[in-house]
MARKOLVO-105306 format. One record per residue (C-alpha): residue number from 0; residue in one letter; x, y, z. Coordinates in Angstrom, 2 decimals, decimal comma. Each point is the difference from the previous one (the first is absolute). Layout:
BEGIN
(site NUM "a" (X Y Z))
...
REM end
This chain:
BEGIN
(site 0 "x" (0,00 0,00 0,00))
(site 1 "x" (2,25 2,47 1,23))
(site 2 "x" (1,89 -0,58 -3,51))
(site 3 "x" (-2,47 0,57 -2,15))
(site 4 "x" (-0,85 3,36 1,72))
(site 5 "x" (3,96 0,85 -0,58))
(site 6 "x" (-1,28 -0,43 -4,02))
(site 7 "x" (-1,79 3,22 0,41))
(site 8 "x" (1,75 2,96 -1,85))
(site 9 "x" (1,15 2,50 2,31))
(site 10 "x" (0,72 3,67 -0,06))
(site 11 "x" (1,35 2,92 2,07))
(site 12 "x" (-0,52 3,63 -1,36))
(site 13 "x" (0,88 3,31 2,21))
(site 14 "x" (-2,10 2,77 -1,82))
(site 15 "x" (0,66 2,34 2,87))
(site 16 "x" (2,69 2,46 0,63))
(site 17 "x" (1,84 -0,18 3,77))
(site 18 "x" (1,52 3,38 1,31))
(site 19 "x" (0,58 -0,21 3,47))
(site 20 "x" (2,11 1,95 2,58))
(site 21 "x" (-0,75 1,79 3,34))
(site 22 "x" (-1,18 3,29 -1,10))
(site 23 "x" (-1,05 -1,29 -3,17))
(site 24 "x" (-3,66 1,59 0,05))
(site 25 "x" (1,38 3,55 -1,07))
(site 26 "x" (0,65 -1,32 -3,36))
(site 27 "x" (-3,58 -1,09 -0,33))
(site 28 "x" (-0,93 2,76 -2,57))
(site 29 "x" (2,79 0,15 -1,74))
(site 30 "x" (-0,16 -4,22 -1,04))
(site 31 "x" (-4,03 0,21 -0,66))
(site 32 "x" (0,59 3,17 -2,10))
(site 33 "x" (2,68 -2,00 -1,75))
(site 34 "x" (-3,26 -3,02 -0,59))
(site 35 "x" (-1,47 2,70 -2,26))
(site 36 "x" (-2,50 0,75 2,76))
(site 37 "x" (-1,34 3,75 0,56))
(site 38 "x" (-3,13 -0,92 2,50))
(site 39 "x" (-0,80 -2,56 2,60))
(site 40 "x" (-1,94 -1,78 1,74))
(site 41 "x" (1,45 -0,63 3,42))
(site 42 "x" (-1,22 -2,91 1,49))
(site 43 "x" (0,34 -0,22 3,53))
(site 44 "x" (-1,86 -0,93 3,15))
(site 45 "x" (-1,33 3,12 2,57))
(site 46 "x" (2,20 -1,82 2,40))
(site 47 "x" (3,18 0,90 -1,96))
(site 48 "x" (-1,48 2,90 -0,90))
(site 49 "x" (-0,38 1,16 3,87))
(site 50 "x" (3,01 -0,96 1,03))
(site 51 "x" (2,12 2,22 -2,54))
(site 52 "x" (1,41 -2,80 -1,84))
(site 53 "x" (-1,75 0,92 -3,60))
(site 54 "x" (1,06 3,41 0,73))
(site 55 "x" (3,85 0,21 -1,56))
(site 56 "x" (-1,16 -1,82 -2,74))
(site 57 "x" (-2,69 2,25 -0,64))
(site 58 "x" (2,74 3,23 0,47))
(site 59 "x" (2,45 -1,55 -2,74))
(site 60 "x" (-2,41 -0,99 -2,22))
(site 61 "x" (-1,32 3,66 -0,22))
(site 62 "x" (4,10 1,20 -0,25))
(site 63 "x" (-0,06 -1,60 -2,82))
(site 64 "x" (-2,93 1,54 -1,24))
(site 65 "x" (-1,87 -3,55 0,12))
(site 66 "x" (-3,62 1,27 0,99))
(site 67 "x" (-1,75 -2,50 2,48))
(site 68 "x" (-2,97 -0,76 0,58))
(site 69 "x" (-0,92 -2,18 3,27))
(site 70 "x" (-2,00 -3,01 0,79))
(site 71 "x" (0,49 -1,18 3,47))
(site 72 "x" (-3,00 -2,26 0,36))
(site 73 "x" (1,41 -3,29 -0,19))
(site 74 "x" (-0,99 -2,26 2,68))
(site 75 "x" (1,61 -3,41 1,56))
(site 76 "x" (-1,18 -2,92 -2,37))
(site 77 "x" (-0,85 2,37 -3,17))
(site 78 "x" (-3,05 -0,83 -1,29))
(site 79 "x" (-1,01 0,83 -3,74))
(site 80 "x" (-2,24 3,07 0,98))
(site 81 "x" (3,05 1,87 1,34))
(site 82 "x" (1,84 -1,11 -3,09))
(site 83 "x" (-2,85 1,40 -2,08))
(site 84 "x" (-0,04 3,37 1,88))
(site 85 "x" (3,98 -0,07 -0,38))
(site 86 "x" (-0,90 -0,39 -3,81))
(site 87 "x" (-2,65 2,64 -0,22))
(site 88 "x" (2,12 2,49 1,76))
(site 89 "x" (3,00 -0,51 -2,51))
(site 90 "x" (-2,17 0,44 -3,37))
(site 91 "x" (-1,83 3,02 1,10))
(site 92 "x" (3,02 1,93 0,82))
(site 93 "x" (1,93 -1,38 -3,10))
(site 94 "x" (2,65 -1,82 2,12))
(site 95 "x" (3,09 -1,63 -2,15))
(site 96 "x" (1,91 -1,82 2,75))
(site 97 "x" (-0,56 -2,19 3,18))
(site 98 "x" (2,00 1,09 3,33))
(site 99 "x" (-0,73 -2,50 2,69))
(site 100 "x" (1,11 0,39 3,74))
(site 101 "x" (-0,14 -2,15 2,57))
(site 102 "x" (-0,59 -3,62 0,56))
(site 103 "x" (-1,35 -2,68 -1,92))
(site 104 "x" (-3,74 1,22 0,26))
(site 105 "x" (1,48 3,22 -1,39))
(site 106 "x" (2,04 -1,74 -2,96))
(site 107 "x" (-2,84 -2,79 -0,99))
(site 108 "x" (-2,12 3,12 -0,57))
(site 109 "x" (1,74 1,97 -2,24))
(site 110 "x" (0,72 -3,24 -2,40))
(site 111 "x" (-3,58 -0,98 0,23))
(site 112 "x" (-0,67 3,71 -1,39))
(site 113 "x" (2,43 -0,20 -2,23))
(site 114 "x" (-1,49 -3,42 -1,47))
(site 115 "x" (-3,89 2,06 0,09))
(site 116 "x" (2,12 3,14 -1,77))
(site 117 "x" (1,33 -1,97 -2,64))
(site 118 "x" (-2,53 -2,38 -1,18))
(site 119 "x" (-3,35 1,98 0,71))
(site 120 "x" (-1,25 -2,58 1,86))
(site 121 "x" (-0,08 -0,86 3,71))
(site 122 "x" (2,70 -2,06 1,30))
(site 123 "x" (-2,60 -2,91 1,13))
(site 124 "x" (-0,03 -0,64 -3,63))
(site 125 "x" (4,15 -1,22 0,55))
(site 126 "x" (-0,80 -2,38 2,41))
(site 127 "x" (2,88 -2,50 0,14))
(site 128 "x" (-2,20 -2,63 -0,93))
(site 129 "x" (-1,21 -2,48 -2,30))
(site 130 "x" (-2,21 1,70 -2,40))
(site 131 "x" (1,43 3,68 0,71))
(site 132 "x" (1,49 2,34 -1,94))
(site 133 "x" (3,69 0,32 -0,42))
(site 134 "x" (1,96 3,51 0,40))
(site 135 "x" (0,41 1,22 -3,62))
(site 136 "x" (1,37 3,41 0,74))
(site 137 "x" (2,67 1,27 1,95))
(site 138 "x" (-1,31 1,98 3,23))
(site 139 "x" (0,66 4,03 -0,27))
(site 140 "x" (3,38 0,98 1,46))
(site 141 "x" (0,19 -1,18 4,02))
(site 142 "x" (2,49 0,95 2,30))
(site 143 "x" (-0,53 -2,09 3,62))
(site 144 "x" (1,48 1,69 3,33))
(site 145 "x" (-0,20 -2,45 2,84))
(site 146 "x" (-0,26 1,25 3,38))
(site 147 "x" (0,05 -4,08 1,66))
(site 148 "x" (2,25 -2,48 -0,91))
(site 149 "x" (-2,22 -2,79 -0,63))
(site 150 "x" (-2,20 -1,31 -2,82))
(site 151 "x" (2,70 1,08 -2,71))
(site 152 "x" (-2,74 1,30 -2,49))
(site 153 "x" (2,30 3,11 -0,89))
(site 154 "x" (1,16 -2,64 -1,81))
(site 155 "x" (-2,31 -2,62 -0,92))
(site 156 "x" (-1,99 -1,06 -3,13))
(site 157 "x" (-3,17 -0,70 2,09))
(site 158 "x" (-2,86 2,17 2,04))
(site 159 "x" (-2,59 -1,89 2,30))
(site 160 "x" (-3,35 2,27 0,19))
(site 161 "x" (-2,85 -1,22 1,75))
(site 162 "x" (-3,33 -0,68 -1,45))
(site 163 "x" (-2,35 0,81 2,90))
(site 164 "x" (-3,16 -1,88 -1,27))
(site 165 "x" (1,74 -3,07 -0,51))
(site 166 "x" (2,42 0,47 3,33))
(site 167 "x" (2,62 -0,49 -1,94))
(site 168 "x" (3,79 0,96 -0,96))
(site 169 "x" (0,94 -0,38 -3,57))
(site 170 "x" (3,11 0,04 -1,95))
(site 171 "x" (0,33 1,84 -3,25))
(site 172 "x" (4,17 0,82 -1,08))
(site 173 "x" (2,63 -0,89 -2,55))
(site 174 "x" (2,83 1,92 -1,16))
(site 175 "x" (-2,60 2,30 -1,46))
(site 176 "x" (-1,09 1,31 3,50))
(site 177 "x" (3,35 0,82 1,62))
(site 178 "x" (1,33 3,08 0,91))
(site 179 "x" (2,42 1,80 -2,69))
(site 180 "x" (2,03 1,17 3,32))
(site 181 "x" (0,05 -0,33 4,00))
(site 182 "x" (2,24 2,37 1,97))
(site 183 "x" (0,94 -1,37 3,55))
(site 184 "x" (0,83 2,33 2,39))
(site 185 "x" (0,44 -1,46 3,51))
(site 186 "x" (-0,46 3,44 1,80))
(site 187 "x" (-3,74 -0,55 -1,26))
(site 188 "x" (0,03 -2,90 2,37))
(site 189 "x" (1,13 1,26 3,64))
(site 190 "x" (-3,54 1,14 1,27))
(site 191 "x" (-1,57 -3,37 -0,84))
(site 192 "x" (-1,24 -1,35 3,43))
(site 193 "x" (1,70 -3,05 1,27))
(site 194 "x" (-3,01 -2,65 -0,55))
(site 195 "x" (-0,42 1,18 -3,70))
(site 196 "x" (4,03 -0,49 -0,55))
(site 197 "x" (-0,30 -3,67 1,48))
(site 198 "x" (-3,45 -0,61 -2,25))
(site 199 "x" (1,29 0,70 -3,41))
(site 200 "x" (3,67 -1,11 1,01))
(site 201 "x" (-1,27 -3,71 0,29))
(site 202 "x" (-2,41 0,80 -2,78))
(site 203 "x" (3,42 0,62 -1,99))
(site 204 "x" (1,40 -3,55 1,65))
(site 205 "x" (-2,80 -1,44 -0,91))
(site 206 "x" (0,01 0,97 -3,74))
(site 207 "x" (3,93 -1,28 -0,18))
(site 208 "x" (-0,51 -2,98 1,28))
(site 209 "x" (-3,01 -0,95 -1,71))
(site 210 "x" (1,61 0,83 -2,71))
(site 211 "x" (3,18 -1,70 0,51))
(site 212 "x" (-2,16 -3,17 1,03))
(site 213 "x" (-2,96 -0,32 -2,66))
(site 214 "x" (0,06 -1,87 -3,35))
(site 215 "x" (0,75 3,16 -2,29))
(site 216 "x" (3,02 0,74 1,68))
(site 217 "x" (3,01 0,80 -2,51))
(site 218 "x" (3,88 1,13 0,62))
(site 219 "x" (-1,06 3,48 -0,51))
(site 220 "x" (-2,86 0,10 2,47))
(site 221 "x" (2,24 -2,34 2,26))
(site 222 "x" (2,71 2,59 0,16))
(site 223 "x" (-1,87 2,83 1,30))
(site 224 "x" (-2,43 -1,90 2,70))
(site 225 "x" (2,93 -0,81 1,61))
(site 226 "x" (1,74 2,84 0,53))
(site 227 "x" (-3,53 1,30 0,67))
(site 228 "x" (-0,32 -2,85 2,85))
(site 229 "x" (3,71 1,55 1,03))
(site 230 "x" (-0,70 3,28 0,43))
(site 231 "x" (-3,42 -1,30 1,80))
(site 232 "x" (1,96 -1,45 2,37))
(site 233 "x" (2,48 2,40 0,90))
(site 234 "x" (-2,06 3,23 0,16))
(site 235 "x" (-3,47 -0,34 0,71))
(site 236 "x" (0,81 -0,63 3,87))
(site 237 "x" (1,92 3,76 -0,21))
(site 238 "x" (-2,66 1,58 -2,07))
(site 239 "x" (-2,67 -0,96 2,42))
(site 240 "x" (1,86 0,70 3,00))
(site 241 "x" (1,40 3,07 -0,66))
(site 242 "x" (-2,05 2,10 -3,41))
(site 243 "x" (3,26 2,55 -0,37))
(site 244 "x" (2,60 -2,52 -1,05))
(site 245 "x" (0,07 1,41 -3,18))
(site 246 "x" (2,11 -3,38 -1,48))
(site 247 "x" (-2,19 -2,59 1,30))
(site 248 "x" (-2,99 2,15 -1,82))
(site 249 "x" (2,40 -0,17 -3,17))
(site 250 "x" (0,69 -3,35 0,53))
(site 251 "x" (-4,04 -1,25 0,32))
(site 252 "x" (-0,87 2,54 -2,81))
(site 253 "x" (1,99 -2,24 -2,19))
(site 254 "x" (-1,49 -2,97 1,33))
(site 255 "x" (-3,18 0,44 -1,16))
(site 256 "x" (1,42 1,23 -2,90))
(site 257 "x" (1,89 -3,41 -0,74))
(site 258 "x" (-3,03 -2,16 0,92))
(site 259 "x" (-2,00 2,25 -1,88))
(site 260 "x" (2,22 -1,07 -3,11))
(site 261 "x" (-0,28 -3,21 1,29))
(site 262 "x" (-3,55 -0,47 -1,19))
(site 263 "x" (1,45 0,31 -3,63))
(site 264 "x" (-3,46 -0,12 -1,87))
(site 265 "x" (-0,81 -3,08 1,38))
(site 266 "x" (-1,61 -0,47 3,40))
(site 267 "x" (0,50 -1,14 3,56))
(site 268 "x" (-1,33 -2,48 2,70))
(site 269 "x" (-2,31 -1,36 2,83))
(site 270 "x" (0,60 2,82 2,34))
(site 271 "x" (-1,11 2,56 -2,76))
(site 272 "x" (-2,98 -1,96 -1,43))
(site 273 "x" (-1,34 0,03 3,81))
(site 274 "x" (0,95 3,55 0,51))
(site 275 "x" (-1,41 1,05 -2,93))
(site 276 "x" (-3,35 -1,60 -0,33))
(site 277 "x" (-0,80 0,59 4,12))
(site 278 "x" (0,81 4,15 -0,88))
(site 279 "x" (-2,33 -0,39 -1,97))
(site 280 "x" (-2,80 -1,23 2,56))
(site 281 "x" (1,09 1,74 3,21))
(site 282 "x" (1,41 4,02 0,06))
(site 283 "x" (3,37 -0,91 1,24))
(site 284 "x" (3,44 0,74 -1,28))
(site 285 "x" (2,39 -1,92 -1,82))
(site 286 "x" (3,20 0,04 1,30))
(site 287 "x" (-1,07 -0,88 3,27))
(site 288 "x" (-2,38 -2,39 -1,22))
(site 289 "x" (2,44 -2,41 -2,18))
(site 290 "x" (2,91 0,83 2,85))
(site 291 "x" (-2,31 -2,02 2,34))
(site 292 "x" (-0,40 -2,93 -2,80))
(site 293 "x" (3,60 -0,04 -1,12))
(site 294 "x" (1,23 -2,63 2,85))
(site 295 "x" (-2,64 -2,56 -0,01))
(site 296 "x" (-0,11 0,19 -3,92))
(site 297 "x" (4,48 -0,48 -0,06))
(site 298 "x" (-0,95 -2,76 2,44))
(site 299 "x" (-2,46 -1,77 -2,11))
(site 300 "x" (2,53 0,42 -3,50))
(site 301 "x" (3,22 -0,69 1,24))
(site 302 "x" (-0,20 -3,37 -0,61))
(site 303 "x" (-0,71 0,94 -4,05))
(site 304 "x" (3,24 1,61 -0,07))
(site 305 "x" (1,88 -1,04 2,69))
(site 306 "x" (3,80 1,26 -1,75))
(site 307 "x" (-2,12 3,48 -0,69))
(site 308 "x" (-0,66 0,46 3,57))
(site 309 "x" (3,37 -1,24 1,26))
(site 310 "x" (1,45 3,16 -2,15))
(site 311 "x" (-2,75 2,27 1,69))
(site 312 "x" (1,30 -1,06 3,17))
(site 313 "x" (3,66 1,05 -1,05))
(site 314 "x" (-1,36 3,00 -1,11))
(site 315 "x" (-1,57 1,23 3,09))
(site 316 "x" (3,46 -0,53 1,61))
(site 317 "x" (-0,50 -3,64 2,22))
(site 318 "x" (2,92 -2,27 -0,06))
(site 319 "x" (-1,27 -3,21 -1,68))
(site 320 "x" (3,52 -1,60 -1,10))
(site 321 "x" (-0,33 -2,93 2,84))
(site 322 "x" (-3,96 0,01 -1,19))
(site 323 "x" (-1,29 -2,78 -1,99))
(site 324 "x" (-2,14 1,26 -3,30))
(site 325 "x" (-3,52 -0,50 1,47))
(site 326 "x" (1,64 1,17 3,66))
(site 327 "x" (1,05 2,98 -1,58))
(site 328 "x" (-3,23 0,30 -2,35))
(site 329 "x" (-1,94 0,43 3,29))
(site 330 "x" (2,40 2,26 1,69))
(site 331 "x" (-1,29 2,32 -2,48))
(site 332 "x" (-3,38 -0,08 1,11))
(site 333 "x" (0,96 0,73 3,42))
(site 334 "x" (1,96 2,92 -0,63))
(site 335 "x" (-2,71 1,60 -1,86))
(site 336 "x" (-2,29 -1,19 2,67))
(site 337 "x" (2,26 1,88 2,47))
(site 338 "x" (0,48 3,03 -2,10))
(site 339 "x" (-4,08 0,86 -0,15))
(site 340 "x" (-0,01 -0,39 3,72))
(site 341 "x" (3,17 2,38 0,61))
(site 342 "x" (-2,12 2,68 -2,10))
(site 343 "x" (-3,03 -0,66 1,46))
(site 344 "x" (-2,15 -0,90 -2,49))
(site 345 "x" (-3,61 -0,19 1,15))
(site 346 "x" (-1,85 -3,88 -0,84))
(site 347 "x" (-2,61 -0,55 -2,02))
(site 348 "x" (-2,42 0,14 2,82))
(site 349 "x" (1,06 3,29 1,67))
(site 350 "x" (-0,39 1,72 -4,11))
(site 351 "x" (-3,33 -0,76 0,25))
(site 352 "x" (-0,53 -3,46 -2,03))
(site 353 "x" (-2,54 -2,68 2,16))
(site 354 "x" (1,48 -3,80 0,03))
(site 355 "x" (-3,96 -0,32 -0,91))
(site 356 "x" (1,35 0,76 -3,33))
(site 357 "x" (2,34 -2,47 -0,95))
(site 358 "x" (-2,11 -1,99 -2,66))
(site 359 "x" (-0,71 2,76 -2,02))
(site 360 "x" (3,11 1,72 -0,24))
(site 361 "x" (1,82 -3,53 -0,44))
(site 362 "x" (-2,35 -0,57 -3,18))
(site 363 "x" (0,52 3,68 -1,10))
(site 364 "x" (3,68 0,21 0,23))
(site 365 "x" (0,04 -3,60 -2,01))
(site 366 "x" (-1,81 1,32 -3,10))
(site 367 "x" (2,92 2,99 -0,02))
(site 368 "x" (2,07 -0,68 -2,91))
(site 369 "x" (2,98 0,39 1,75))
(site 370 "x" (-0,88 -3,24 1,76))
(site 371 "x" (1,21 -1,47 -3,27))
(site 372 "x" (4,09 1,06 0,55))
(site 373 "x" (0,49 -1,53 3,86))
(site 374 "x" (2,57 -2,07 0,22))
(site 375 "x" (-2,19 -2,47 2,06))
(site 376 "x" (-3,28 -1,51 -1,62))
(site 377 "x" (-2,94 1,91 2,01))
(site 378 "x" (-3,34 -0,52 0,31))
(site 379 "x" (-2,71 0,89 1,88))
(site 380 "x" (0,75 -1,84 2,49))
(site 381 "x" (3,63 1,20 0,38))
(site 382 "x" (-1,29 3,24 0,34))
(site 383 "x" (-1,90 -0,66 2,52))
(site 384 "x" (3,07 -1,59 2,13))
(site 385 "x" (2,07 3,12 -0,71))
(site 386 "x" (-3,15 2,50 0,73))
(site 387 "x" (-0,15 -2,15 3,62))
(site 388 "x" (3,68 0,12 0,17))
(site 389 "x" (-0,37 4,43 -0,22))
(site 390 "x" (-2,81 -0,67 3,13))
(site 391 "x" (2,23 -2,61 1,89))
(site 392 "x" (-2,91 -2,09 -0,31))
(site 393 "x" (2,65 -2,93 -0,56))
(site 394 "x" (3,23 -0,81 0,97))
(site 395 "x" (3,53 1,05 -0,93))
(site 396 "x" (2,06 -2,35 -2,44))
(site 397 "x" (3,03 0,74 -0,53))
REM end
């Protein structure tokens, strides 16, 4: 089996642009200027927007004469009506460019409006899904600014948008839908409170090693999850203990970066198919959400890729040279296990999810396609031993 997925032809294509450096923001309007661009829309959420974060952006864009015009409505989850008022609000003032700041919520938007902008049509229609239109047309010019270091969409071919009458996240992406650049400025990330830096940091981890682990995996992809997992493991500790160290913000800034890359066009695991398809049912976020899945769903899959793991293990710095494989496999597990506790990242329960739930979002998180690249078979009954693995609701194995 697992050879005749390997059959599959493979890509890896890096549409966007990376300019990074601390300070990096005050070239913002010179670099979208330089994308043809004379009016935006920023995209941004009134969080950001409150906090001052949007606001050099907004000053170099208009130094270099770059007029802006503001949308700071998006909301946790984005559903398609705030990607429809995003949409509305860039035709009727004649936008020609896409500015997004902030996190993923932020950055999904302004792709999903760039998908409505360029093919008349609302982005529902791009469903990744059987029987859905493909992207045909490149998405007006996008530049992403991330203020968290987590989901890696300032670099990604994919946005997830909820449809609220179905409860449900969807995928629509390819190369098509990626930013044309991303700036990453780690002095955007100081002021980001402690339990958002250890969300998306693990949401980052996650991405990397899903990545690393699943059955589209490639050398390319390979190559930057783990220095992703790297970087994981020897900043995110700093960042959330102390918000000023300016190099472990650099440092998990390119994390999510690298397992943002990681994704490739292709897709990513267990831990995101859950994550995904319960955002989609309960109003919770999703770093937090797959950070609290990412240990019981390593310790279900290690086993699929037991070399895999034993490299994540090296990666996150524990000795495993007197380990066996499958000792060293698990070791893995544990350390990530211990890393979510050390940041303190709050359980299933405690976000707000009943156990009462378990059958439902076991069968929901199976029919997400990105059940299909785990690197252990799943079904619905596996996901229901990892979903009582997140409540403790059985034991420990490994």
């Amino acid at each position: 089996m697992r050879f005749e997925r390997m059959e599959r032809l493979k890509s890896f294509e890096m549409p966007t642009v990376v300019k990074h450096g601390i300070g990096a923001v005050k070239h913002t309007g010179e670099e979208v200027k330089n994308l043809g661009v004379s009016k935006v829309l920023l995209v941004t959420d009134p969080g950001v927007k409150r906090v001052g974060l949007a606001d050099p952006v907004i000053a170099s864009l208009k130094e270099a004469d770059v007029d802006v015009i503001l949308f700071d409505q998006v909301e946790a989850n984005p559903s398609i009506h705030v990607v429809a008022d995003g949409t509305k609000m860039y035709k009727e003032n004649g936008c020609n460019g896409l500015v997004a700041v902030g996190g993923g919520s932020s950055m999904d938007t302004a792709k999903a409006i760039g998908v409505e902008v360029a093919h008349n049509a609302p982005v529902l229609d791009y469903e990744a899904a059987e029987g859905k239109k493909p992207l045909t047309k490149r998405i007006p010019p996008l530049t992403t600014i991330p203020t968290t270091a987590g989901t890696g969409s300032e670099v990604t071919q994919w946005a997830v948008i909820t449809d609220p009458v179905r409860e449900f996240k969807f995928n629509t992406g390819g190369p098509l839908i990626a930013a044309h650049l991303t700036i990453i400025d780690p002095e955007l990330h100081v002021s980001m409170p402690s339990h958002i830096t250890a969300g998306t940091g693990i949401d980052a981890l996650a991405h990397a090693i899903e990545c690393y682990t699943c059955h589209f995996a490639q050398p390319m992809t390979d190559s930057v999850a783990l220095l992703a997992i790297e970087y994981v493991g020897k900043y995110l500790r700093r960042a959330v203990a102390n918000g000023q160290d300016i190099e472990a913000r650099y440092g998990m800034a390119h994390a999510a970066m690298l397992a943002g890359l990681s994704y490739g066009s292709e897709s990513a695991g267990a831990a995101h198919a859950m994550a995904q398809t319960l955002g989609g049912i309960y109003p919770i976020a999703h770093g937090p959400c797959v950070a609290a899945m990412l240990g019981p769903v390593m310790e279900y899959n290690w086993m699929g890729e037991p070399e895999k793991f034993a490299r994540i293990a090296q990666a996150l710095g524990v000795n495993t040279h007197e380990l066996t494989l499958e000792e060293a496999a698990q070791a893995a597990v544990r350390e990530v296990y211990q890393l979510v506790k050390d940041v303190q990242i709050p359980s299933l329960e405690e976000q707000g999810v009943p156990k009462e739930a378990v059958s439902r979002l076991a069968q929901e998180a199976f029919n997400d396609p990105q059940t299909v690249g785990n690197p252990r078979d799943l079904t619905v009954k596996s996901y229901e031993w990892i979903y009582n693995r997140c409540f403790e609701a059985t034991p420990l194995t490994v």
